[in-house]
N, C-alpha and C positions, 0 to 999 in steps of 0.2 A: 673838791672831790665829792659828788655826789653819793646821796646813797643808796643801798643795794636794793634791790627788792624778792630775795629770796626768801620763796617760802617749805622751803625746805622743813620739817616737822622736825622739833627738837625733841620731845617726848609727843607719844600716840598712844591712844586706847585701842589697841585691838580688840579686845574684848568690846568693846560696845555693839560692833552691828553682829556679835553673834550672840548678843543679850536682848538686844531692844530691834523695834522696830525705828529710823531714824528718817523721823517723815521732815523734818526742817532745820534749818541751820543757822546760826546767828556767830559774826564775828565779831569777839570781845575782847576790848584792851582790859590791862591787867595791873595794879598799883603791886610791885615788885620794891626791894630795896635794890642800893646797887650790886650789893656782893649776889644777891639773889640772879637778876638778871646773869651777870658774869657765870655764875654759877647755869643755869638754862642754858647761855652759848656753849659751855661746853660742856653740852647733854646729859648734867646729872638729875635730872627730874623723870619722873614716873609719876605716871597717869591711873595707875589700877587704883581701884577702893575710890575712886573720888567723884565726888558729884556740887551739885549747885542748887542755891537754893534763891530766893528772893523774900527778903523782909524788911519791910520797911521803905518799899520802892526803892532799894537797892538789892542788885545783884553780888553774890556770894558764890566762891570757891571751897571748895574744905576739900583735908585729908588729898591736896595733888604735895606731892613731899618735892624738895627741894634739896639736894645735899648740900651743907656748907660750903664754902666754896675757902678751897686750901689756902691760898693766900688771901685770904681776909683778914678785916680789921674790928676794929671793936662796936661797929656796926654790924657784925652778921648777925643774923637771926639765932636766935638759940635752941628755936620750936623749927624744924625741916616741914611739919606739918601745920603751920597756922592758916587759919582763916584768908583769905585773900578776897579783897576787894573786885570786883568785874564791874568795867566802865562799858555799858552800854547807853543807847537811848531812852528818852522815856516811851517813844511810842512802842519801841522793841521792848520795853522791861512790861507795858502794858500788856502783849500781845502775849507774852510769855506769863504773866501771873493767870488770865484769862484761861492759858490753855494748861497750866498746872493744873487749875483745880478741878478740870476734868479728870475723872476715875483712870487711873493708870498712866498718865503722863510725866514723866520726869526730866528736867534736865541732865544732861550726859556729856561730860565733857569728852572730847576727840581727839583734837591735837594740838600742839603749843609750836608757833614759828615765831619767826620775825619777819615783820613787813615794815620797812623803811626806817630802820632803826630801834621798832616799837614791840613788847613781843606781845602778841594775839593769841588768842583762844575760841578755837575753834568749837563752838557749844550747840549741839544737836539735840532738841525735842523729840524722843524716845518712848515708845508704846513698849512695857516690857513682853517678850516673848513669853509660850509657854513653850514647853519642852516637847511635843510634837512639834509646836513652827520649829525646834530647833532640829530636829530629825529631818524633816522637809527640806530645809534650805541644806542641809550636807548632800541629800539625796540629789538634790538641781545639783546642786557645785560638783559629786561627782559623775551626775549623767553628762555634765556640759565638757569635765574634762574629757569622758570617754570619748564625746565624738569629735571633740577637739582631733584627739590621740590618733582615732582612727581618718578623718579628713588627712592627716599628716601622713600617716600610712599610705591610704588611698594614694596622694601626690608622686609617695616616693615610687609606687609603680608602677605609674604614667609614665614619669620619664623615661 
């Protein structure tokens, strides 16, 4: 039995692309334990508050919480919030300290799947917004609904 390849999003930051700008993307495996993992498959993680960092040419997760997972063992983590390792490249961990230390770029984590058994983190290089970009982009999002709304209209009295 082979396996799935669902990347269905187990925990997402929505909040990110109404914070940052999200100009690039990098896919990150994740050193989990196993109750942890278990715990992820069935959707108890949350993505708010958390970010990544890079020291020591390694890549770092913090504050993505994890709930226990119910029937665990004496392996489960005791911390929902520790630190957590990201398995990236090195040319990807290069590219990424490079563009951190540019003035306003942060790593932003996005979303947590699984791909082939494995769960991934999806990690977006992020310009934070100000608060007019954030005005701006409500302002598109609701002119784009309106003509949406009205094209729909338009349709139904053609027919």
């Amino acid at each position: 039995m082979g396996k799935k390849n669902n990347d269905k999003p187990l925990a997402q930051n929505r909040k990110a692309s109404h914070d940052y700008f999200i100009e690039d993307t990098y896919e990150a495996g994740m050193v989990l334990t196993g109750t942890e993992i278990k715990s992820l498959r069935t959707g108890k993680a949350n993505l708010n508050d958390s970010f990544a960092t890079i020291r020591n040419g390694e890549a770092f997760l913090h504050n993505m919480h994890v709930s226990p997972f119910e029937n665990g063992n004496r392996f489960n983590p005791t911390d929902p919030t520790r630190t957590r390792k990201l398995l990236l490249k090195k040319s990807e961990i290069a590219k990424l300290i490079g563009a951190t230390k540019q003035q306003g770029y942060t790593l932003v984590p996005l979303k947590v799947y699984v791909r082939n058994g494995y769960a991934k983190l999806l990690l977006g290089l992020g310009r934070g917004k100000k608060q007019y970009d954030k005005r701006e982009t409500a302002a598109k999002r609701d002119a784009q609904r309106d003509i949406q709304r009205a094209l729909k209209e338009r349709q139904k009295v053609a027919r």
